[in-house]
KOLGULO-138040 format. One record per atom (N, C-alpha, C): atom name; chain; x, y, z; residue number from 1. Coordinates in Angstrom, 3 decimals, always signed. Layout:
N
ATOM atome chaine       px       py       pz num
ATOM    CA      A        X        Y        Z NUM
...
This chain:
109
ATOM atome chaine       px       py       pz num
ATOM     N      A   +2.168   -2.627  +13.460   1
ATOM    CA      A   +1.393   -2.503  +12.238   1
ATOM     C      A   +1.723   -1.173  +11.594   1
ATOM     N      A   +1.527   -1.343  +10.067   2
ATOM    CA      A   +2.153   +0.051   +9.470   2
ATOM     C      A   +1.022   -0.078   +8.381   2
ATOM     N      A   +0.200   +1.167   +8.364   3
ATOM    CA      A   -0.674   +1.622   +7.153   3
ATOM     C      A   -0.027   +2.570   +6.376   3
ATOM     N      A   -0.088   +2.358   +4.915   4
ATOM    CA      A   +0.275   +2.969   +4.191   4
ATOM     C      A   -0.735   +3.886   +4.262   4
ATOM     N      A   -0.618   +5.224   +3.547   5
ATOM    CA      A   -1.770   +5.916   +4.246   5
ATOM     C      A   -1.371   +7.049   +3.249   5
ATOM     N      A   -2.347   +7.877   +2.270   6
ATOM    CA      A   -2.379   +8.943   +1.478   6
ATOM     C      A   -3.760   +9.552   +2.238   6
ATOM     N      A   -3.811  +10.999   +3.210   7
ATOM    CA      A   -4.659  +11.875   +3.453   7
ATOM     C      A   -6.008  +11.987   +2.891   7
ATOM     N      A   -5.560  +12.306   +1.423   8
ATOM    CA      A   -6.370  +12.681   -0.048   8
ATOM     C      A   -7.725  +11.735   -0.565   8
ATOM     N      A   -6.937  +10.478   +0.281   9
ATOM    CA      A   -7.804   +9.292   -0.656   9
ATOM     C      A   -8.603   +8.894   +0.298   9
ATOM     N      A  -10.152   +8.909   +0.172  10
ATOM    CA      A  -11.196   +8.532   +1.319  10
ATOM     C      A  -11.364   +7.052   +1.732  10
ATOM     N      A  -10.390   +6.020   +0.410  11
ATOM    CA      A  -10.807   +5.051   +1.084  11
ATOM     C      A   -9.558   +4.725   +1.922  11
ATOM     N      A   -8.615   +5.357   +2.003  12
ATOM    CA      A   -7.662   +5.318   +2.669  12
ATOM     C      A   -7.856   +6.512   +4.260  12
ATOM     N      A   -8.717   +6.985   +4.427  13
ATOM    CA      A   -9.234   +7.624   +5.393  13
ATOM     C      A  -10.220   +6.932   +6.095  13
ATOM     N      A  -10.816   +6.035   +5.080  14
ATOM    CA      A  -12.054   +5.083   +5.988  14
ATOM     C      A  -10.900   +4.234   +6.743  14
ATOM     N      A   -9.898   +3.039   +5.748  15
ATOM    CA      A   -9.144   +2.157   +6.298  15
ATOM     C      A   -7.998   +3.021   +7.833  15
ATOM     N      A   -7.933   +4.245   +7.705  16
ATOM    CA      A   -7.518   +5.039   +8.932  16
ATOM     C      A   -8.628   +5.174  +10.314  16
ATOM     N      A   -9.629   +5.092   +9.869  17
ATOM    CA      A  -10.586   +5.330  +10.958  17
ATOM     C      A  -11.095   +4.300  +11.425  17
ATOM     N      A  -10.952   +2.941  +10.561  18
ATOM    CA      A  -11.132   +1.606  +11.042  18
ATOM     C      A   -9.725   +1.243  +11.846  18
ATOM     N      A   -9.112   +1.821  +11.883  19
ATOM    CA      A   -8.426   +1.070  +12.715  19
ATOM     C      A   -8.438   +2.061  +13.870  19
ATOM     N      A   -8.098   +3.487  +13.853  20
ATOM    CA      A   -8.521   +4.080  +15.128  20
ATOM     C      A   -9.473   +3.781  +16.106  20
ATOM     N      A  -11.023   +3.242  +15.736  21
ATOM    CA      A  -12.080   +3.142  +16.322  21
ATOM     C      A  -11.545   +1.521  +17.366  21
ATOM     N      A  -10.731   +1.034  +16.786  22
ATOM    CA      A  -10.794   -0.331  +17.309  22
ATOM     C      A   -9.124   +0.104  +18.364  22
ATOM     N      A   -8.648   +1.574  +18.523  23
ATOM    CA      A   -7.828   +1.760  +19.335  23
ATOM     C      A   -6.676   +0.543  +19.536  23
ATOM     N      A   -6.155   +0.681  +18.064  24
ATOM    CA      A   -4.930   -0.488  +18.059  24
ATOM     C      A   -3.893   +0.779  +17.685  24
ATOM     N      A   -2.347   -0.215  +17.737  25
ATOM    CA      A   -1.493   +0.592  +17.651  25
ATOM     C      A   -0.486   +0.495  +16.807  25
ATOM     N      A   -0.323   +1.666  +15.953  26
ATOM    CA      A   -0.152   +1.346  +14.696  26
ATOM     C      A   +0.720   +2.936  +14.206  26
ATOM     N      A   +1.385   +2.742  +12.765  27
ATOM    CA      A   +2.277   +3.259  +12.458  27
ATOM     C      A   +0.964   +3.946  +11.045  27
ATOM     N      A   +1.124   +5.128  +11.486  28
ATOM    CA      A   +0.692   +6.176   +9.911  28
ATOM     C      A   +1.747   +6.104   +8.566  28
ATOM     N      A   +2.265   +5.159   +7.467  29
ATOM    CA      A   +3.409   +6.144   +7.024  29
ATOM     C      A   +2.760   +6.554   +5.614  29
ATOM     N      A   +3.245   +7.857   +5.633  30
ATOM    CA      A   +2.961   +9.103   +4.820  30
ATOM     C      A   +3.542   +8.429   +3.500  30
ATOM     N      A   +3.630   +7.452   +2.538  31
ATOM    CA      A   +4.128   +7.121   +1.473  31
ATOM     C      A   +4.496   +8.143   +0.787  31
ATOM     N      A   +3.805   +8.950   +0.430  32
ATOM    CA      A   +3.980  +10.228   -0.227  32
ATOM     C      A   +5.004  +10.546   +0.092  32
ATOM     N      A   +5.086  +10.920   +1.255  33
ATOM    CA      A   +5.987  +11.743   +1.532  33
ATOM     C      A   +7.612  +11.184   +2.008  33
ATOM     N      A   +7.473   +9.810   +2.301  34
ATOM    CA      A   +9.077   +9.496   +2.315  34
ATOM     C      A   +9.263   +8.024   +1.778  34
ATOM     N      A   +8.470   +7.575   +0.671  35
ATOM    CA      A   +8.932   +6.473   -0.259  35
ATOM     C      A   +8.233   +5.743   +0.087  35
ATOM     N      A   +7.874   +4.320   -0.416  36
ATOM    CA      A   +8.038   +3.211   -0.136  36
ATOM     C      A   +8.957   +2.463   +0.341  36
ATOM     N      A   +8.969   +2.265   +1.747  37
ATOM    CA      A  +10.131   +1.490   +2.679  37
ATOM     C      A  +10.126   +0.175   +1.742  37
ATOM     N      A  +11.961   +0.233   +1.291  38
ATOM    CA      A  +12.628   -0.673   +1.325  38
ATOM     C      A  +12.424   -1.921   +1.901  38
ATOM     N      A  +12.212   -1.640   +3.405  39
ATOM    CA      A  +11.760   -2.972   +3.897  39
ATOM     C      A  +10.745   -3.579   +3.885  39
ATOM     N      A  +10.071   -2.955   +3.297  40
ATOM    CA      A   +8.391   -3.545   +2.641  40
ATOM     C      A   +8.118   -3.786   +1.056  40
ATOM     N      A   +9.059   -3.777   +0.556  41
ATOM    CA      A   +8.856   -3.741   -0.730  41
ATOM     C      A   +9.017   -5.367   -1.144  41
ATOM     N      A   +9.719   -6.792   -1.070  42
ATOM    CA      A   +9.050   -7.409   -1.417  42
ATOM     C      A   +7.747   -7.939   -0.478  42
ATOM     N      A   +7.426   -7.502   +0.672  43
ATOM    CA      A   +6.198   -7.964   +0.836  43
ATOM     C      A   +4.955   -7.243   -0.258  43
ATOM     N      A   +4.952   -5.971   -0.338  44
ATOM    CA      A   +4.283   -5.016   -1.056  44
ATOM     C      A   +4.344   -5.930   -2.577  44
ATOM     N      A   +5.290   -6.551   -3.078  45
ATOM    CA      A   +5.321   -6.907   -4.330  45
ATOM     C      A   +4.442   -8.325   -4.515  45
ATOM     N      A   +4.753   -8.717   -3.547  46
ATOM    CA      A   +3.852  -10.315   -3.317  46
ATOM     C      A   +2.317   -9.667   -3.662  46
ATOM     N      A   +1.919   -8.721   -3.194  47
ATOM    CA      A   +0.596   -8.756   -3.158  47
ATOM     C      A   -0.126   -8.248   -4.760  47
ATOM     N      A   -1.020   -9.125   -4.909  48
ATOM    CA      A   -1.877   -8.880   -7.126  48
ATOM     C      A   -2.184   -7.468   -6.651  48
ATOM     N      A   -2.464   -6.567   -7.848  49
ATOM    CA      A   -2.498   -5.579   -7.822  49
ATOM     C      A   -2.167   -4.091   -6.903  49
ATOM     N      A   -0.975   -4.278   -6.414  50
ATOM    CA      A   -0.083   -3.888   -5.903  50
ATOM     C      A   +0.340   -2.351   -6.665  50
ATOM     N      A   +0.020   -2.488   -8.091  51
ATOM    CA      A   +0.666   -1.214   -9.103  51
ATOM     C      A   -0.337   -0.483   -9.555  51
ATOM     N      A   -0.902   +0.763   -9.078  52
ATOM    CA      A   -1.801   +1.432  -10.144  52
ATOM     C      A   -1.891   +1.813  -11.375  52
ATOM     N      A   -1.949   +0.255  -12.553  53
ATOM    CA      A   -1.519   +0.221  -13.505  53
ATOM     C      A   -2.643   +1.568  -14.113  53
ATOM     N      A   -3.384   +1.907  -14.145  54
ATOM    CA      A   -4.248   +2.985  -14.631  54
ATOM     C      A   -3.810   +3.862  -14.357  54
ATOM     N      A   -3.298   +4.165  -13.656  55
ATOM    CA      A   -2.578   +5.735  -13.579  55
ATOM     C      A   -1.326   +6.070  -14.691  55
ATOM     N      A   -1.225   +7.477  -15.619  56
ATOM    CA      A   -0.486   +7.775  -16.834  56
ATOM     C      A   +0.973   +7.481  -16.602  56
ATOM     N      A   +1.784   +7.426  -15.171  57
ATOM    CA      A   +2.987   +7.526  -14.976  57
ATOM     C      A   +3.370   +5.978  -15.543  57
ATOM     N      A   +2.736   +5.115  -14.902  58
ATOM    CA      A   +2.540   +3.748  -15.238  58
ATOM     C      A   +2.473   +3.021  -16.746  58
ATOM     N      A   +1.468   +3.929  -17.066  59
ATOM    CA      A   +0.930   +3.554  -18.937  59
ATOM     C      A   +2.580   +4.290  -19.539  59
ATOM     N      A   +2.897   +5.036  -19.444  60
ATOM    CA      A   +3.991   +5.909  -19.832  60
ATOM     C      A   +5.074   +5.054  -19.726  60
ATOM     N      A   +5.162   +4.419  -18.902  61
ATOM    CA      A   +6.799   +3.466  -18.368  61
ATOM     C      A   +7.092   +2.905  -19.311  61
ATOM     N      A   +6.481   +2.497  -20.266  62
ATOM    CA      A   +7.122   +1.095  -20.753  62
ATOM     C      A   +7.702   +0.150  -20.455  62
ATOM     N      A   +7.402   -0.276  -19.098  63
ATOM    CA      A   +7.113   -1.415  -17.959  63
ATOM     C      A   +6.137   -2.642  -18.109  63
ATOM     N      A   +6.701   -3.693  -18.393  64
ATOM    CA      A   +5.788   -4.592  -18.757  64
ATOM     C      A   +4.992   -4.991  -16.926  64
ATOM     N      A   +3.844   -5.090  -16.929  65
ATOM    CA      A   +3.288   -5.640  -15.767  65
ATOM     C      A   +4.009   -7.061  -15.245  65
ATOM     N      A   +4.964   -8.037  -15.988  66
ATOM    CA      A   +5.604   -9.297  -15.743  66
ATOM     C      A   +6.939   -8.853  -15.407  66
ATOM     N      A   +7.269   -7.511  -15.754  67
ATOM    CA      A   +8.793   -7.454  -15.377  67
ATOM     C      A   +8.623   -6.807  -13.931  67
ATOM     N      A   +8.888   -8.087  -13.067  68
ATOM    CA      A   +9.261   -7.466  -11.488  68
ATOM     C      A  +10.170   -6.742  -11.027  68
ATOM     N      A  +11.363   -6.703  -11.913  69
ATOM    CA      A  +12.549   -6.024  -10.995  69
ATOM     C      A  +12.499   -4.170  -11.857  69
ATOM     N      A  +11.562   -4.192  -13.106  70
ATOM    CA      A  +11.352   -2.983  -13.332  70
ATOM     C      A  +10.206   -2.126  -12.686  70
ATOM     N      A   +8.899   -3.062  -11.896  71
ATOM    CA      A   +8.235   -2.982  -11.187  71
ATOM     C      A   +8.651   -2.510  -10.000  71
ATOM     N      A   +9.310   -2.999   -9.345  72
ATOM    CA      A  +10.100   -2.762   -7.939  72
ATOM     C      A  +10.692   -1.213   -8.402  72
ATOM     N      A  +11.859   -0.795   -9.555  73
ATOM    CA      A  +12.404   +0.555   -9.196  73
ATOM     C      A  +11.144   +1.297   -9.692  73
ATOM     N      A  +10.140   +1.172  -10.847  74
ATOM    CA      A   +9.226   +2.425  -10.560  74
ATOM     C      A   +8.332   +2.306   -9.563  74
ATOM     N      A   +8.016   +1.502   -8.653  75
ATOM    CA      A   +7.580   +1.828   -7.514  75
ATOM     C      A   +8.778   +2.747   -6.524  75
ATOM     N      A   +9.748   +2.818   -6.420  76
ATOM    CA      A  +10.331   +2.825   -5.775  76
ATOM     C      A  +10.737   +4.384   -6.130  76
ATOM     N      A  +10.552   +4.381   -7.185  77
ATOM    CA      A  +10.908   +5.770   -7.848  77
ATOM     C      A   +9.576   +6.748   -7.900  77
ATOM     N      A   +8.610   +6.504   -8.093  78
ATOM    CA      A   +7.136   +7.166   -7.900  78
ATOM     C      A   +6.050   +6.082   -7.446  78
ATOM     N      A   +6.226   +6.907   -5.876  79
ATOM    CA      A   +5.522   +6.008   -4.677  79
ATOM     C      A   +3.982   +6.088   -4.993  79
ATOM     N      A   +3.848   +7.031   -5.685  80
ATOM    CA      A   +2.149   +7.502   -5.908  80
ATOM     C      A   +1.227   +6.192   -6.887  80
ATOM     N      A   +2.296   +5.462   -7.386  81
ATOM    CA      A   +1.534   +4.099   -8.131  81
ATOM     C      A   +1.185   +3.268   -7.507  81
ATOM     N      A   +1.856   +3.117   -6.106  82
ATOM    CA      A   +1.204   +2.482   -4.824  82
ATOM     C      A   -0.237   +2.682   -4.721  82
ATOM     N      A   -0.866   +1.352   -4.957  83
ATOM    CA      A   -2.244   +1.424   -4.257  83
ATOM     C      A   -2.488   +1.828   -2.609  83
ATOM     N      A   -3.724   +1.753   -2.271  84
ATOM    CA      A   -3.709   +2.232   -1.460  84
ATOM     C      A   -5.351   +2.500   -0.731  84
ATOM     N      A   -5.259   +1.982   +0.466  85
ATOM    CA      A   -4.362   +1.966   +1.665  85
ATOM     C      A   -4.005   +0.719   +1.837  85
ATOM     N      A   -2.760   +0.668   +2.420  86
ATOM    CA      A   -2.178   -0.691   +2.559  86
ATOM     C      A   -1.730   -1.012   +4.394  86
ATOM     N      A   -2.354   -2.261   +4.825  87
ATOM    CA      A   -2.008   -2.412   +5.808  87
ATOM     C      A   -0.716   -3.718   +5.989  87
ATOM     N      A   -0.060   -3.269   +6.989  88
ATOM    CA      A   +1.237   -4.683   +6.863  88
ATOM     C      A   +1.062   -4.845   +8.333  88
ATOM     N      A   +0.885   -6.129   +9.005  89
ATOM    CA      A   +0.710   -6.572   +9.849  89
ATOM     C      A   +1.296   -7.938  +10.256  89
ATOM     N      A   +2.740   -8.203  +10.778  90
ATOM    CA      A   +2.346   -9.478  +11.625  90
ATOM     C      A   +3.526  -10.143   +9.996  90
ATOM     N      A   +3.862   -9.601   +9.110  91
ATOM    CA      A   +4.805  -10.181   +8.008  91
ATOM     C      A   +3.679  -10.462   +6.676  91
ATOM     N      A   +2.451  -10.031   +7.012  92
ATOM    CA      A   +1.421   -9.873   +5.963  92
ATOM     C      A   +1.317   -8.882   +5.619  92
ATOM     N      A   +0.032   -8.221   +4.882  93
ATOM    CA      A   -0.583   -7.159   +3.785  93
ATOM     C      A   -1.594   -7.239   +3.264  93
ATOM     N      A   -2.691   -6.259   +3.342  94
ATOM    CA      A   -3.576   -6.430   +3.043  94
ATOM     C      A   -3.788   -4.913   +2.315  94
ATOM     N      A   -4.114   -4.884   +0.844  95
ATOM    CA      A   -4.551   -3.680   +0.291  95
ATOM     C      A   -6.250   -3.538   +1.036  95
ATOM     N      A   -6.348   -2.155   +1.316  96
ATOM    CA      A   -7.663   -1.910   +1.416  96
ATOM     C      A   -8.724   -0.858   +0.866  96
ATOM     N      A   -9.001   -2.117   -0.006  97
ATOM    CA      A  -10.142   -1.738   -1.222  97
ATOM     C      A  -10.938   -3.250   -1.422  97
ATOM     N      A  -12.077   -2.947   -0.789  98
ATOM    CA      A  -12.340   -2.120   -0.024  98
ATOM     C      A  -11.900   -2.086   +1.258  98
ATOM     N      A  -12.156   -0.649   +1.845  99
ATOM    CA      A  -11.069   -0.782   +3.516  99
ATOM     C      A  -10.990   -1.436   +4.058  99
ATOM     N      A  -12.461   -1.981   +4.210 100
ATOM    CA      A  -12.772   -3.551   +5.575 100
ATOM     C      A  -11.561   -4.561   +5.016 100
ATOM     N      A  -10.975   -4.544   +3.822 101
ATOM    CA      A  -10.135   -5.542   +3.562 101
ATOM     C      A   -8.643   -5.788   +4.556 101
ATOM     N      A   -8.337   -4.783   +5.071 102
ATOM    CA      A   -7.619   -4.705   +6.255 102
ATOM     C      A   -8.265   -5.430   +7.713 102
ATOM     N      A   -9.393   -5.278   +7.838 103
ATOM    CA      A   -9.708   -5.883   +9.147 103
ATOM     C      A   -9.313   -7.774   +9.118 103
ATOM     N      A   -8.670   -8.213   +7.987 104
ATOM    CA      A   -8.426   -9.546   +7.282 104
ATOM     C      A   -7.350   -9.941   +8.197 104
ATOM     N      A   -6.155   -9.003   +8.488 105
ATOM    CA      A   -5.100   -8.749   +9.112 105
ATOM     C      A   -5.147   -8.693  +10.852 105
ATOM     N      A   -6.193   -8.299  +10.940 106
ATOM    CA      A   -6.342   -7.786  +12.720 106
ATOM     C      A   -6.637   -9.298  +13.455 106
ATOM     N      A   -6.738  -10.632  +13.108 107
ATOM    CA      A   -7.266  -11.190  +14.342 107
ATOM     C      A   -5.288  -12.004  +14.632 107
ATOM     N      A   -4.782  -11.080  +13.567 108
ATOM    CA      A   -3.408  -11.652  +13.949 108
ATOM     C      A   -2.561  -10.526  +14.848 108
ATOM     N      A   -2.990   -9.557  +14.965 109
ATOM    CA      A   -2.490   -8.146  +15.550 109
ATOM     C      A   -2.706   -8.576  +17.345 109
């Protein structure tokens, strides 16, 4: 299992502590800090609201929300539009917002 995981963001600190408490074993990755894995990106794309279209980098693109393959490089290019926290489990994904929305994922873990 791999949580996407930003420090900063509390509901991404709750979805971190829900899974600690239940002592499973699992991958932290720092999005921030080293991209959105390639190898998660069309699962990441499958999932609705996947793009923090509200955020200015986003409004700024001139990226239509229907164009996927321009979707894919500005994700890919500024990881921070990644929602978040995101759990991938098992060839699934579950954004968690709210966090418990990850526990959706665990009876397959």
């Amino acid at each position: 299992m791999r949580l996407y995981h930003n420090p900063r963001c509390s509901k991404s600190r709750q979805a971190l502590a829900l899974l600690e408490i239940r002592n499973l074993d699992f991958e932290v990755y720092l999005y921030l800090d080293h991209g959105v894995s390639v190898g998660d990106l069309d699962l990441l794309m499958s999932l609705d609201g996947i793009i923090r279209t509200g955020d200015e980098t986003f409004r700024n693109s001139g990226i239509d929300s229907g164009d996927s393959a321009g979707l894919r490089t500005l994700l890919l290019k500024n990881p921070s539009l990644l929602q978040r926290p995101i759990l991938i489990a098992n060839g699934r994904a579950a954004i968690g917002r709210p966090p418990e929305n990850i526990l959706t994922l665990l009876h397959d873990a």
